[in-house]
N, C-alpha and C positions, 0 to 999 in steps of 0.2 A: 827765256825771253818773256816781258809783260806783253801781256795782250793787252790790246784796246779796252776789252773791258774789265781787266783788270786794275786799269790803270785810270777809267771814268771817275769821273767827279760824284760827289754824294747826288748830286741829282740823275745820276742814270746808275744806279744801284744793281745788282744783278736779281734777278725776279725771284720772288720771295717761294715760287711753286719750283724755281729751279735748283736754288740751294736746299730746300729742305730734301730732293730727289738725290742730288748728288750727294746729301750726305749719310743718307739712306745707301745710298747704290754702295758707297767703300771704292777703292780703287779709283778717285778723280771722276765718279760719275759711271766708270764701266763694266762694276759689278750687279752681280741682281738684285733686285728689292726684295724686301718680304711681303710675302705670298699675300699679304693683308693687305696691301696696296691699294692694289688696283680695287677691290674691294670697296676700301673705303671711297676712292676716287669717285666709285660708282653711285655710294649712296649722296655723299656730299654732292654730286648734281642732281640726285632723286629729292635732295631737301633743299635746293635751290629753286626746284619748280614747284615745292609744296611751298614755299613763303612765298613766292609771287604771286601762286594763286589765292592767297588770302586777300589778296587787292582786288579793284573794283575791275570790271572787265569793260568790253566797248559794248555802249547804250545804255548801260547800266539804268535801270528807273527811266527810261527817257522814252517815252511813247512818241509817235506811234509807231517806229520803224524799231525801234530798239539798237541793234547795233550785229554785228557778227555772232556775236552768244543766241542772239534772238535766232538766226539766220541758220546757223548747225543745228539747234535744238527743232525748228520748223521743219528741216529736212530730214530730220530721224521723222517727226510726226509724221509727214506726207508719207514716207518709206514703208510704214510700218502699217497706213490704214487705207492705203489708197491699189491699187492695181500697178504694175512695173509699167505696163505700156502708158499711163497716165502720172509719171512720175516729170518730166520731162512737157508734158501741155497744160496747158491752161484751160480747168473744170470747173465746176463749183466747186471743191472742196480744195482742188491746187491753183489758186490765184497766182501767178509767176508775176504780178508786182506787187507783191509782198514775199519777198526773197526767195523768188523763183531758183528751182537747184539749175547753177549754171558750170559745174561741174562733168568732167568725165564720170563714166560709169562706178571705178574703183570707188569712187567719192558716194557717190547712192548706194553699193553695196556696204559702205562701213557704216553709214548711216543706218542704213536698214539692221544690220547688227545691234550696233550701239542703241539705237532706240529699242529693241527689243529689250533690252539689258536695261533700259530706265523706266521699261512700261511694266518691267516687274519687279522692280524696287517703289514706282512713284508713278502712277500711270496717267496721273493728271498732269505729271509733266509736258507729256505729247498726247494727250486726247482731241481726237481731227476737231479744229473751229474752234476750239473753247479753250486753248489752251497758250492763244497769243500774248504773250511779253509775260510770260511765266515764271515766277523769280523767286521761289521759296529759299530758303537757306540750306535746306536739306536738296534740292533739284539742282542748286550750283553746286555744293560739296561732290554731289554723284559726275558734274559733269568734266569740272577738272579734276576727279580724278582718271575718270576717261581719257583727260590729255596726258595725262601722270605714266597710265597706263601702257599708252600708244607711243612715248618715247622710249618707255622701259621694255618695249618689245621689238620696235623697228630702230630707231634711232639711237641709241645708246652700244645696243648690241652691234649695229651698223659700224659707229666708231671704230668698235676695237677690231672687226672684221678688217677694217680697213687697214689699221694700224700693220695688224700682223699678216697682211697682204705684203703692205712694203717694205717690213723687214723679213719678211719670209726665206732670206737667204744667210748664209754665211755663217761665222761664229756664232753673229749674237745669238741663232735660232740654237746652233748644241749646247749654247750656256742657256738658255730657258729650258730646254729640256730636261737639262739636269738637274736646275734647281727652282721647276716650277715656278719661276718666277719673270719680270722680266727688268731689263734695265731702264733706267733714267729717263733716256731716251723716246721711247715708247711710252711713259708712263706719261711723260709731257706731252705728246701731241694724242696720246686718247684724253688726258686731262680739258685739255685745248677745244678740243672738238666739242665733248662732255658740257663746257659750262661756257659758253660763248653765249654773252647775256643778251644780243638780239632775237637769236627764235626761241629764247624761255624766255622774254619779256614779251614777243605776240604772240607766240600759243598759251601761255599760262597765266598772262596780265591780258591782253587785248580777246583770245580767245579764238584760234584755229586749230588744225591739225595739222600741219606744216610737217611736223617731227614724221609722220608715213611718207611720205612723197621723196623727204630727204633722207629717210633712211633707205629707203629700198636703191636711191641712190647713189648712195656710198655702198651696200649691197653689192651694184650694179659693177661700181669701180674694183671692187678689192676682186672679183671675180675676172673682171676683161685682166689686172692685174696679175692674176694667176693663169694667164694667157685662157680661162673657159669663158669664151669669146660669146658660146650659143647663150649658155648661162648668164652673163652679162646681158645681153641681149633682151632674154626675158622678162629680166629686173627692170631694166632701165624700160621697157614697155610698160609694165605694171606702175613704175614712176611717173610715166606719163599720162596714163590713165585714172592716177588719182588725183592729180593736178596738170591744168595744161601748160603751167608755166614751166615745168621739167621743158617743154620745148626749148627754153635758155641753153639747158644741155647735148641736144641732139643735132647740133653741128660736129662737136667736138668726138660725140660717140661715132658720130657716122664719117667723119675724117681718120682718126686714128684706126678705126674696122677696117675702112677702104685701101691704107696705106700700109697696115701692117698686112692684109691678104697680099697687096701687089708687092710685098718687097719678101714674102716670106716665101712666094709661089712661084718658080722662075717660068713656069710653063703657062700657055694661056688657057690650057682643060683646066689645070688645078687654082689657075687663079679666077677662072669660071665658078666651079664648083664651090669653094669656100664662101664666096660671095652669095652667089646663090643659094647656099647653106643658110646664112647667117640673116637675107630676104627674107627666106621662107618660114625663118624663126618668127621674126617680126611679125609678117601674115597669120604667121597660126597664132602667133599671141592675141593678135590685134582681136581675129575672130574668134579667140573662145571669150575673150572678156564681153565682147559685143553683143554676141550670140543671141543670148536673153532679149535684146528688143528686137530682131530679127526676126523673132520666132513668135515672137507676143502673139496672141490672138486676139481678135477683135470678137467677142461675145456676140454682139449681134448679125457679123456677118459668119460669122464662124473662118475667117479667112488671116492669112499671116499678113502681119503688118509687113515686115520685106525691110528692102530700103528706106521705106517712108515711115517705120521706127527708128533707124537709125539718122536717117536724115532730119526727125525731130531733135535727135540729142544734138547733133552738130548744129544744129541752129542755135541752142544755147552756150555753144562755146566761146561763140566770137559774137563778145556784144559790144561792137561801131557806134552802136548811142551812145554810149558811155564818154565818147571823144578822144583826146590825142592825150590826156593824160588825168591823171583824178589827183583832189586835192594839192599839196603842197610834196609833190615829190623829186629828189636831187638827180635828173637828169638834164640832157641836153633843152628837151621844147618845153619845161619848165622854168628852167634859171634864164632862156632866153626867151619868153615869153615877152615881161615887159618892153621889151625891145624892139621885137619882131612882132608883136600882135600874130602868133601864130593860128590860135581858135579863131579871132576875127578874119584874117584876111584864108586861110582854105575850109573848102569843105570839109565834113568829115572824108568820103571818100580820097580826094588829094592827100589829106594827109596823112592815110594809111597808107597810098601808095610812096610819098614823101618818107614817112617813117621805114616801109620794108626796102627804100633805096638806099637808107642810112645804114640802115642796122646790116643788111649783105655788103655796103664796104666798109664797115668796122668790123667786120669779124673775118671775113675774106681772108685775109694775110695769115694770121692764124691757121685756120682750116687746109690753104695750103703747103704751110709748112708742115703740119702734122702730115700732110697727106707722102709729100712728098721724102720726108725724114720722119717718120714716125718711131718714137719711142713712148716708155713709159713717164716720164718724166716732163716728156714734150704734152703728151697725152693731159697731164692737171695742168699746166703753163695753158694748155686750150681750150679746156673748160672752164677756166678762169677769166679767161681774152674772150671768150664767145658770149658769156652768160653777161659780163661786163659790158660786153658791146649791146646785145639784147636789151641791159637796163638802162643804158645811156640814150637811146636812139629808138628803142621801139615803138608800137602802139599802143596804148592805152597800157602804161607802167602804173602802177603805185607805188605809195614809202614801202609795203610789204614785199614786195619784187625784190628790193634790195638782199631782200635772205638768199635769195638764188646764186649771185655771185659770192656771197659769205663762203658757201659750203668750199669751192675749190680752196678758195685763199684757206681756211683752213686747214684742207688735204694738204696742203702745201706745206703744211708745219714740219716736217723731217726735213726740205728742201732750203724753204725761206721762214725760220723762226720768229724774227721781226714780225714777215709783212703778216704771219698770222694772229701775232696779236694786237698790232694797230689797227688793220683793218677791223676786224669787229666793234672796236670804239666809234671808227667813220661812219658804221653802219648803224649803230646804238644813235650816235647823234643826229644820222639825218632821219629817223624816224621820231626825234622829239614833236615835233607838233601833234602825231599822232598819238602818242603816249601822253603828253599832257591833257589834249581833247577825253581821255579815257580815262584821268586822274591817277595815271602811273609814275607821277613824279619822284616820288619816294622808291618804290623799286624800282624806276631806271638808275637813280645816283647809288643805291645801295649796288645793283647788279655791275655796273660798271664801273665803278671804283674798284668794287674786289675783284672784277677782272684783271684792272690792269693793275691793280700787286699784286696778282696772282703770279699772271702773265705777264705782262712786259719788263722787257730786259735781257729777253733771250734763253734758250733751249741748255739746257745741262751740257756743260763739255763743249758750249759752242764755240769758246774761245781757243781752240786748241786749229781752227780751224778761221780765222778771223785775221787771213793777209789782203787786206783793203786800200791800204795805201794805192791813190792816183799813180799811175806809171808802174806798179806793181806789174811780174814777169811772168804768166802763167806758164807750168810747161805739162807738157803730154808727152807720154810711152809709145813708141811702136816698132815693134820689129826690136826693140833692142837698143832704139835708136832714142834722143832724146832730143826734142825740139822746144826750143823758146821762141817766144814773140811778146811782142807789147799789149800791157792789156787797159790799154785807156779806159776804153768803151767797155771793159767787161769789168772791174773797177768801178766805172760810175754807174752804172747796171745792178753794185751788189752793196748798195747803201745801208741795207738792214745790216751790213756787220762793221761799216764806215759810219766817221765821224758823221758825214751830211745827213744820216739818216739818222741822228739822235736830232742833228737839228727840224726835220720832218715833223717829228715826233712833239718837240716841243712847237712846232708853231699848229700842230692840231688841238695840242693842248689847251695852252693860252689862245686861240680861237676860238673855241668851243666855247673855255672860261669865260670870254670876253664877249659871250654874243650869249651868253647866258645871263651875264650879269647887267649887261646892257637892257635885256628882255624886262628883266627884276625892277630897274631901277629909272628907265624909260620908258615914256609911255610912249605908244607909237602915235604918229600924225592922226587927224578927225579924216585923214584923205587918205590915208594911208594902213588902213584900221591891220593890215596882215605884213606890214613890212618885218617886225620878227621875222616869220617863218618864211618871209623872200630873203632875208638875210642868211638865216642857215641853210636852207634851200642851195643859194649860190656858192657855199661856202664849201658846201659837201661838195655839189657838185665838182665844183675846180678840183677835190681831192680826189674824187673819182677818174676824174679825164688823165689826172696822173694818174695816178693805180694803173690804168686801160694801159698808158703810156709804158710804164714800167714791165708792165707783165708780157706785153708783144716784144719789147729789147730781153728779155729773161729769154722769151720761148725762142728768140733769133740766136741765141749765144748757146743752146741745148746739141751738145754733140749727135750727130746722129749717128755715131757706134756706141750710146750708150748701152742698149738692149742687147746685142753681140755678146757685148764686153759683160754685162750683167749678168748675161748667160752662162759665161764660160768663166765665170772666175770662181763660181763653187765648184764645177766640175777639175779646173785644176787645181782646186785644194784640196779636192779629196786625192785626186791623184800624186802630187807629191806637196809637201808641206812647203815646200821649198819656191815656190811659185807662189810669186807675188800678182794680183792683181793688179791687171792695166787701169789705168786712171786717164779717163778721158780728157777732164779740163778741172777746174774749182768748183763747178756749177752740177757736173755728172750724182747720180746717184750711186753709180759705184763707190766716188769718195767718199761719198755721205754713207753709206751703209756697213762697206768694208775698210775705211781704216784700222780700225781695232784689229780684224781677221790680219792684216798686212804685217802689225804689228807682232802676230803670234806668232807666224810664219817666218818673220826673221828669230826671233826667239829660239825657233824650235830648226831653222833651218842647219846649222850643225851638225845636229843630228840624224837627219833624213839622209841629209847629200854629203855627208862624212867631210866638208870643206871642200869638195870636188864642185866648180862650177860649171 
């Protein structure tokens, strides 16, 4: 039978990173690759963030605040000549309005590294006072490579942790065994994850360390995914601690902890104890990262600072001046600002409380379904819904927040191949205003174009799996028994491998195109001076509110025997060949992982069970 996509028109082409994998892999995509792969895979994003960072970064020359480059590089300097307890107040020598660190601890202790490592390469880089808007070409060269460095140890490696977290089971794992290598499959979504040109266009054009916070991240994931829950736990702490915007994620960690303890524990000791296991992780993590300003001492009183060290750092986490939202970024009290005069008509306070009433019932539904049905699959579908809900709706967002909801949709690539490569384009464009303000115009169009001929067009082999058709039948296994139903609603649900979602695709496109070139070739009104960026602004946003949309109908259609079923399908393939794995629905990742396995198992079932059924 032709699949959908084998049967698309030249403009939906099959993605130029899938065919060259599948024809690599032999066998339709489901043989191994060579061992040079992933390798290579690895350097090609290690030289994607060395050409971005030969562009100009944010503030570049532009006294007197300079810009985030200014702001990392001041935070190594303060780290490195000032005292911990006075890292976090404002001294003479730490003015906190001039880019006060307003960062979790993790983030002052990398600094404090990092600048060590620049003050003995280039020590005028961070000399305290004297060293403001500091710009040699040798003190930039040192600093992205710093970001080079910090993807190539948390985030990169992160990736493939992740990868081989989710296919951690089944055949595929005895054919990478054997032949070192791995399939298609995998090769595409570490590629995926690897070169998604939103966080290499702000950490290596604009100028943060993003790539730590989201690797220990995905760290955090591939680990709860190999059910070391305490382990995850730790991570996902440490994530937290190096940025606070990780908080996007900890609904989802603490729904699917909560849900997988009460459905895995029939008893109320044992479903006590796991729980309060998995608290008590969180506490000791909390306290040994904190520790240090706890214990500071005050030189002149000779006495421990206490709580009222660490009650300085929490002061500069949540900074309410700042307002309900900064610059031109694609959420809700943004794109509805002209309308509603949001800033003008509440106070700041109102409309924090305003924002944390939005953002708990946007993400609410989510959290309880995990809670209640929790699997692994359900698990990314709610870290995608929660972090999504967080950027739509919360307090004080920016275009850079948008990375947060990136990383699931991405994870999602085994699941939803599509939505992981569109999405990063909606992400890439709604942070244009900012990448233009920072002269990254040249690597945004270089970085995202070659994304999407890398990417779009779908995962190796996805066509073998691509029954989309409206009114399509899904059926499920149980007992032996085999049930159909209608799948309207799960059909329109699963557009990345349907017709409607090529059309998605193209009206992002021609969007984009068309509010680009409108930008080029129209000037905006003398009243109007930012109507551009209220144009893309709104534009993302509507693509975003779908996204949200989509992804809670995804996590509503997630079997909850998929984890069961996950469970028990390698265990009875080792036990008899002949046993085929249960298949929840179209959406399970048992399908998505173990077709192939099903396929050998009929193969090979003859000869197990002698034709005896």
């Amino acid at each position: 039978r032709t699949s959908e996509r084998d049967s698309a028109s030249p403009f939906f082409p099959r993605a130029m990173l899938a065919t060259v994998l599948t024809s690599l892999a032999g066998r339709d995509g489901r043989g191994a690759l060579p061992r040079w792969v992933l390798p290579l895979v690895f350097g090609f994003a290690l030289a994607m963030r060395l050409a971005v960072s030969t562009h100009p970064h944010s503030g570049e020359g532009v006294p007197p605040m300079f810009g985030d480059f200014e702001a990392q590089r001041h935070w190594m300097e303060i780290t490195i000549h000032t005292p911990l307890r006075e890292w976090y107040v404002s001294t003479k020598a730490n003015d906190l309005k001039y880019w006060g660190l307003d960062y979790p601890p993790l983030t002052a202790y990398q600094s404090w590294l990092y600048g060590k490592c620049v003050a003995a390469l280039e020590p005028e880089a961070v000399r305290l006072t004297t060293s403001r808007g500091y710009e040699t070409d040798s003190s930039k060269r040192i600093m992205r490579y710093s970001v080079i460095v910090s993807d190539a140890v948390f985030l990169l490696p992160a990736a493939y942790a992740f990868v081989r977290a989710w296919y951690g089971s089944g055949v595929s794992s005895r054919r990478t065994a054997k032949s070192r290598g791995v399939d298609a499959k995998r090769a595409w979504a570490f590629a995926t994850l690897a070169t998604a040109p939103a966080q290499i266009l702000i950490d290596h054009g604009h100028f943060q360390y993003n790539g730590i916070s989201l690797g220990l991240t995905m760290y955090a994931v591939a680990a709860v995914l190999r059910d070391n829950d305490v382990f995850g736990s730790i991570l996902f702490v440490c994530a937290l601690n190096h940025k606070q915007m990780s908080l996007y994620f900890a609904p989802a960690f603490f729904a699917h902890l909560l849900g997988k303890s009460l459905k895995r524990n029939k008893t109320f000791g044992s479903r006590f104890l796991t729980i309060a296991k998995l608290g008590l992780t969180v506490v000791l993590t909390f306290a040994i990262v904190w520790a240090p300003f706890f214990l500071a001492t005050d030189p002149n009183t000779n006495t421990r600072d206490g709580l009222l060290g660490v009650g300085r750092v929490l002061s500069r986490l949540a900074p309410l001046e700042r307002g309900l939202y900064e610059d031109y970024v694609s959420n809700f009290w943004c794109a509805t600002n002209p309308l509603f005069k949001w800033r003008s008509r509440m106070s700041v306070g109102t409309a924090a409380r305003a924002a944390l009433v939005a953002t708990v019932t946007a993400i609410a539904p989510s959290m309880a379904r995990e809670i209640k049905n929790p699997s692994k699959e359900g698990f990314l579908w709610c870290m995608f819904n929660c972090s999504l809900g967080f950027f739509l709706f919360s307090f004080q967002a920016h275009e850079k927040s948008a990375l947060l909801p990136l990383l699931p949709a991405l994870l999602l690539a085994p699941l939803d191949a599509d939505l992981a490569a569109w999405f990063p384009i909606v992400v890439s464009f709604s942070m244009w205003p900012l990448l233009r303000k920072d002269r990254l115009s040249v690597a945004y169009v270089a970085m995202v174009v070659a994304f999407a001929a890398l990417a779009d067009g779908g995962a190796p082999g996805e066509e073998s799996h691509s029954e989309t058709t409206v009114g399509a039948r899904a059926t499920t296994s149980s007992g032996g028994r085999t049930k159909t139903r209608r799948a309207f609603f799960s059909s329109f649900a699963s557009l990345p491998r349907g017709a409607l979602w090529r059309y998605v695709r193209v009206a992002t496109f021609v969007g984009a195109a068309g509010l680009h070139g409108l930008e080029v070739f129209v000037p905006p009104p003398a009243r109007f001076p930012y109507l551009h960026d209220l144009l893309v602004t709104s534009f993302c946003f509507a693509l975003f509110a779908g996204a949200a949309a989509y992804g809670n109908k995804r996590q509503r259609l997630v079997s909850p025997e998929v984890d069961a079923k996950a469970r028990a399908a390698p265990r009875a393939t080792r036990a008899s060949r002949g046993a085929q794995p249960a298949v929840a629905d179209e959406w399970s990742l048992v399908r998505l992982a173990a077709t192939p396995e099903s396929k050998t198992t009929r193969r090979r079932k003859p000869k197990k069970s002698g034709g005896k059924r």
